[in-house]
N, C-alpha and C positions, 0 to 999 in steps of 0.2 A: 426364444424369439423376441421377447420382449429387450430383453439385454442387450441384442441385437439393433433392434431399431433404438437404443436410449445411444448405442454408441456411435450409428451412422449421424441421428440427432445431435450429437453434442463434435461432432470432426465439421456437421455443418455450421453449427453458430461457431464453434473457434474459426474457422475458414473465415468467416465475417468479421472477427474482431480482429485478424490478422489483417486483413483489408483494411477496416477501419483505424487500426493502429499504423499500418505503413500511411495510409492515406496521411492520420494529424501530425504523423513526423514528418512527411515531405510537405505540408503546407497551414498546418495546424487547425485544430477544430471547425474551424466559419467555415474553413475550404471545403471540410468533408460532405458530401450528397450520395444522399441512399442507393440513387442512381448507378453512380460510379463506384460505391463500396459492392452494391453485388453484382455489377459485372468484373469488378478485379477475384470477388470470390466467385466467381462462376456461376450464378445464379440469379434468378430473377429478381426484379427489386420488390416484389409483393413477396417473395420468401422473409427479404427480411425485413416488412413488416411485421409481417406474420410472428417470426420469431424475437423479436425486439417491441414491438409495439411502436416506436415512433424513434427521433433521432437522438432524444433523451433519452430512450430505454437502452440501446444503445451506446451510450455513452457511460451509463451505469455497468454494462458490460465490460465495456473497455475498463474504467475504472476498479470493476469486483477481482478482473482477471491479475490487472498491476498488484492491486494489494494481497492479495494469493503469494501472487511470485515472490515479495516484499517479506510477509509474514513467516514464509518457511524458509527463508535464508535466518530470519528473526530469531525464529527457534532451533535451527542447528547451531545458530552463536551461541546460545542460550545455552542447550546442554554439552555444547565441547569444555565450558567450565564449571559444569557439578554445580554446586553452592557458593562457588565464590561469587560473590554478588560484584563484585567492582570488576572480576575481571571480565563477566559471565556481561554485565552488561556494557562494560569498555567495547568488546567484541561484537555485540549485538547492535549498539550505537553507531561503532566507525563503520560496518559493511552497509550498514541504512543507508549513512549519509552517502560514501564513497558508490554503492550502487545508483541513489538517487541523485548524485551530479554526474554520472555516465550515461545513466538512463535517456535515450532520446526520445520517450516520449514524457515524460518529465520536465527534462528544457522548453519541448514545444507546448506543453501547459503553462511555463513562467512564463515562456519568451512572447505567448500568443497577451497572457495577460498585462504583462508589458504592454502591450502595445494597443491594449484597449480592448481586446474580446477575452472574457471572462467564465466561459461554458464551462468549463473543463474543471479550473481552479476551485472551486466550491467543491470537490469532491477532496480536496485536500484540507479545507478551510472551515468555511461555513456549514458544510454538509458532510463533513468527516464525519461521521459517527459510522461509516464501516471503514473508515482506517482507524478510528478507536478504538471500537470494539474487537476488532480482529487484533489488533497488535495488543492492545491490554491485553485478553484472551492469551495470548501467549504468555505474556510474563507473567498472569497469575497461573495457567498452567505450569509452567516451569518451576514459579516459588509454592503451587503446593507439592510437588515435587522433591523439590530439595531445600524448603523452608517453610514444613507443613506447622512449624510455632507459631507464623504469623500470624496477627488479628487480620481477619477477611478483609473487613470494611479498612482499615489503615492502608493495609497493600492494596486493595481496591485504589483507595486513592494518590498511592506511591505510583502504582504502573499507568495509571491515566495520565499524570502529571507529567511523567515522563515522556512518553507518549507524544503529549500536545507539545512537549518542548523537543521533541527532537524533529517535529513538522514543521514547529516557525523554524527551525532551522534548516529544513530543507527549502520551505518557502524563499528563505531569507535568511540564504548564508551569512554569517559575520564571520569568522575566523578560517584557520585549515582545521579539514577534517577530525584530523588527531588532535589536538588541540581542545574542539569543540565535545568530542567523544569525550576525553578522560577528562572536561568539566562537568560534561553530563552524568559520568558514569560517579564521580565523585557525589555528587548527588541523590543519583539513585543509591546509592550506599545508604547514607546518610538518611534517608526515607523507606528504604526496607528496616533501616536499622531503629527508625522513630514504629514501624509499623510490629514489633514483637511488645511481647505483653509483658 
């Protein structure tokens, strides 16, 4: 029974985030009102208080579910190449970036901050630390996996690093994709490679 109500529970808050998410792609975060996110999900707007707490909770939702989707594409790239670290993270770098410049709600996070409202962006910036920790989490997943030699704390700081550089560059593209990947993945080489004992 219980199983039961956790999974009508959780079809209801995704039903909201799907709102809330079509909502910031057709007019970006300022636009969005609680109002109108649950009557597109069918439901009263004190459900989703109730469920969200406020339009920052909310938003942390929208945000927890992107970096989910983000993270296990992360780690399929990851293990289609074993141990090779360059190609393992080439792979896992260019589907980031190429996901996160098709991603619409993504653009409507830059584009909104562009343009002076900034709700959203801190979830990639200032207040990443669950895109941190969740995509680190993967690549030290992966390297104890298939590079259980490394020093903890070294690759600790190899996959953080990495990490934060492949954000400003979603933030703030400079190059093409490819280009930008096999600089990064160069990189990350080079820093798993500093991180063995």
């Amino acid at each position: 029974m219980g199983e039961i109500r956790d999974a009508v529970r959780q079809r209801l808050r995704d039903g909201i985030v799907d709102a809330a998410r079509a909502q910031t792609i057709a007019g970006g975060w300022d636009g969005v009102r609680m109002g109108a996110v649950a009557a597109a999900a069918g439901v009263s707007r004190q459900t989703v208080y109730n469920e969200f707490g406020s339009k920052a909770g909310l938003a942390a939702a929208l945000a927890q579910r992107e970096i989910d989707r983000f993270v296990a594409e992360v780690r399929t790239a990851l293990e289609t190449h074993g141990s090779d670290v360059y190609a393992a993270a080439y792979a896992a770098i260019e589907r980031t970036l190429t996901e996160a410049a098709g991603n619409p709600l993504i653009k409507a996070i830059l584009t909104s901050a562009r343009g002076g409202s900034d709700e959203l962006l801190p979830y990639l910036t200032t207040r990443s630390e669950l895109v941190l920790a969740a995509a680190s989490g993967a690549l030290l997943d992966w390297a104890g996996r298939h590079l259980p030699e490394t020093e903890p704390d070294r690759m600790a700081f190899a996959a953080d690093s990495i990490v934060r550089l492949v954000v400003s560059h979603i933030v703030l593209p400079l190059d093409p994709v490819d280009r930008t990947a096999a600089r990064l993945a160069t990189l990350a080489a080079r820093l798993v490679a500093d991180a063995h004992p």
